[in-house]
N, C-alpha and C positions, 0 to 999 in steps of 0.2 A: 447442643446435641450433635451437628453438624462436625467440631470438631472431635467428640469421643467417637465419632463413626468411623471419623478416618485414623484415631489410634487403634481403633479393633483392626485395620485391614494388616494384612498378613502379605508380605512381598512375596510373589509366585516369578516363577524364568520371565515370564514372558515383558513383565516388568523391565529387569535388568536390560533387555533387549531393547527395548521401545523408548530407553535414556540413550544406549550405544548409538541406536539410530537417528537421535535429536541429535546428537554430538555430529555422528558420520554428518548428515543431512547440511548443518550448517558451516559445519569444513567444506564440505562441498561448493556452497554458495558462496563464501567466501574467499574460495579457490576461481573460483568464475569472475568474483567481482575482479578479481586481479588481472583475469585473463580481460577483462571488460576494460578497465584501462590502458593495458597493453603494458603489464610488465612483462609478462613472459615472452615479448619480442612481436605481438599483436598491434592492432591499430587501438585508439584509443576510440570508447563508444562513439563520440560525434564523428571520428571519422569513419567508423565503415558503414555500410551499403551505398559506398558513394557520398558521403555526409547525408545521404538523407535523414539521418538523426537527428542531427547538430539542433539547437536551437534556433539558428535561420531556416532553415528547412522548409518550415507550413507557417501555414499560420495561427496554430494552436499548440505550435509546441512554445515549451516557459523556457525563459533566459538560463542560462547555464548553470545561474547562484542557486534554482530552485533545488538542483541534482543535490546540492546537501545533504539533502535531506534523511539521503540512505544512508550517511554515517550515522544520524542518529536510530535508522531503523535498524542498521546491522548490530552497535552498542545493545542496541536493546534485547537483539534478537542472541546476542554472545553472552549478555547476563542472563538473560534467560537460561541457555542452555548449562551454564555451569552452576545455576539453581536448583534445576527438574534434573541435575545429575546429583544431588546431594540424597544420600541415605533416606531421610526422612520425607524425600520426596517419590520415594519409590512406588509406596503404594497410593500414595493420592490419588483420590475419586478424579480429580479434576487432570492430573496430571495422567492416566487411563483413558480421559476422555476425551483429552488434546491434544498430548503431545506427538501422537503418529500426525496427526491434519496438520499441527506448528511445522513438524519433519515436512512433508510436503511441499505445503507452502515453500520452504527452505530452497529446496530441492526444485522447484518451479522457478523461482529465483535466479536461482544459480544456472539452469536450465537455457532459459531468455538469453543470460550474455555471451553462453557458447552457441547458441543461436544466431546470436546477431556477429557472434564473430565469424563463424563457418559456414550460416548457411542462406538465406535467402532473406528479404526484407517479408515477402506473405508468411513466410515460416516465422520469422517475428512474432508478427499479429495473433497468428496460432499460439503460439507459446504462451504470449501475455493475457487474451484471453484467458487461458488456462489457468493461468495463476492468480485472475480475478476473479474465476471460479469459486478456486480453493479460496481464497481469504475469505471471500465471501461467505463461502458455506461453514468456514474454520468460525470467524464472528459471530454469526448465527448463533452456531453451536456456544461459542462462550459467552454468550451474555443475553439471550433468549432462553434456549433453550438446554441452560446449563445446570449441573453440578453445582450445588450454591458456591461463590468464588470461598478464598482460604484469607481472607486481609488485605490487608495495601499493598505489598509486595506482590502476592498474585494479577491485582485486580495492576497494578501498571504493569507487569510483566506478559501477562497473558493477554488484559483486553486492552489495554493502553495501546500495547506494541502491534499487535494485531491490527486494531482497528488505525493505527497511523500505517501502516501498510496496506491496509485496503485503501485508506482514503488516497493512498498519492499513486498505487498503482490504478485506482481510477481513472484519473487525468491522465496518467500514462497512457492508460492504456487507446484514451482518446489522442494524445499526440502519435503514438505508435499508429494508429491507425491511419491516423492523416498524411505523417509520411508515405504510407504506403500508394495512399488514395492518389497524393502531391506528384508521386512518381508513374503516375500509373493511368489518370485521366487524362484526356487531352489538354491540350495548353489553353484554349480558349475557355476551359472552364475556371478560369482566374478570375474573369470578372465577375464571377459570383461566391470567391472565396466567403468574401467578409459578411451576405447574408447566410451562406450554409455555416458558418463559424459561428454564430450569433441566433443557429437554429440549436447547433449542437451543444452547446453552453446551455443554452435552457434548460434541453434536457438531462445535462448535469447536474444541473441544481436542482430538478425533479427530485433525479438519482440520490444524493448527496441527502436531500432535506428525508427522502423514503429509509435511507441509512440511519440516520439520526433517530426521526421515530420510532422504526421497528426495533433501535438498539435502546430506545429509552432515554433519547436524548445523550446518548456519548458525546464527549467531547473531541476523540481523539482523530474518528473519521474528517472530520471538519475542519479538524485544524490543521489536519495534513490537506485535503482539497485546497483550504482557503491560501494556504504556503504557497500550492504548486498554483494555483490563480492566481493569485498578485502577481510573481512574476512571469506569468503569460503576460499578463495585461502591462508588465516591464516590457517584455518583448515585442509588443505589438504596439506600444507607445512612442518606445525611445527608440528602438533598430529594426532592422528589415526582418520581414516584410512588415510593410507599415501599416497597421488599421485602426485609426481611431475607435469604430467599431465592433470592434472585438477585444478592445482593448478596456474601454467602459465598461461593455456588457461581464464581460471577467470579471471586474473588481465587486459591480452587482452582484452575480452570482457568487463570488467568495466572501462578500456579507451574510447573504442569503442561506450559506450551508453552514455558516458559522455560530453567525447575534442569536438565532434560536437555541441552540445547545448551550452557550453560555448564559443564557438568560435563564433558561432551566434549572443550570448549575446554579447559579444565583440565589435565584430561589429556595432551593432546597438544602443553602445552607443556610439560609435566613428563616427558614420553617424550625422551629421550636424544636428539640429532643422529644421523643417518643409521640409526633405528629404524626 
């Protein structure tokens, strides 16, 4: 029924508009990410605000291999867009009730790195906030309180990709902050890095396991956390700054956001057809 609903829909302008906008949206971000590695003659992201980016920086930001990770987000996010530009994606229920939040998000993205290229490290913090916002509320929307999804292609394009962009902007968004913090508190408040790291982690994995449930057990929020956690806990094992401590407590909590969702998944493919 679900799919004869969506051959009745009827393409209206405003449609055509809301593809043009996904396209503009993540040209956009991917116009930033450029300027974020410093091709257009910029710093590259670890070196500006001072390096306070860098992967040495605090001590909850992940070794530099974590950063990966957004080729695979951006991949996902460029198929997507030349998907939800195709004809028969025009009127889709689902693609009506995402694609401006997907645009967004985009658009937040891309936002952060001319952010951190031009303008202050608090203004950072602001930014990426913003865009944990948006994912946030973008996920929600697609796999709560959604539009039933359209198949496998949707269901990776839309919540896959989504929710591996909330989970790593997560953790970003805690090392974004810690830079800040890093640059910003006095220096004697060092010696209680590795208990306040080891407060805040907890409450990640809080966050992280509260993602999982409310989305139903996804897989993808977790497994983008659990990526950018291991290699914090790389960071904080093998190079400076050095914390045993925060380094352990990482790898716990990047089990802990994980082994339940796939145990989930597990299950429910080992449940019988029509259970």
């Amino acid at each position: 029924m679900a799919h004869s609903s969506r051959a009745s829909q009827t393409p209206v302008g405003l449609d055509l508009v809301r593809q043009i906008v996904v396209i503009s949206a993540v040209s956009f971000m991917l116009i930033g990410a450029m300027v974020g590695i410093g091709l257009f003659g910029g710093s590259a992201v670890q070196d500006l605000q001072n390096g306070a980016l860098d992967a040495d920086a605090s001590y909850l930001a992940p070794a530099r291999q974590a950063f990966s990770i957004w080729s695979v987000i951006y991949v996902g996010l460029i198929i997507y867009t030349i998907w939800q530009a195709l004809p028969q994606q025009r009127a889709n229920p689902r693609q009506r009730e995402l694609g401006w939040l997907i645009a967004l998000t985009a658009v937040l993205n891309g936002l952060w790195l001319v952010v951190a290229q031009f303008a202050t490290l608090p203004l950072t913090v602001l930014a990426i906030v913003a865009l944990l916002i948006a994912l946030g509320f973008t996920f929600h929307r697609a796999v709560v309180t959604r539009v039933p999804d359209d198949g496998l292609v949707d269901a990776i394009l839309i919540d896959g990709v989504t929710g591996l962009h909330l989970g790593w902007v997560t953790l970003a968004t805690v090392a974004n902050t810690a830079a800040w913090l890093t640059v910003s508190v006095p220096a004697e408040w060092a010696d209680a890095a590795t208990p306040i790291g080891i407060a805040v982690l907890v409450v990640v994995a809080v966050i992280g396991i509260a993602i999982a449930w409310i989305s139903g057990w996804r897989i993808a929020p977790g497994l983008a956390l659990a990526w950018g956690l291991t290699w914090l806990a790389v960071g904080r094992l093998t190079g400076e700054p050095h914390s045993t401590g925060i380094g352990v407590t990482a790898v716990i909590v990047a089990v802990a956001v994980l082994v339940p969702a796939l145990l989930v998944a597990g299950l429910r493919m080992l449940r019988p057809q029509g259970d």
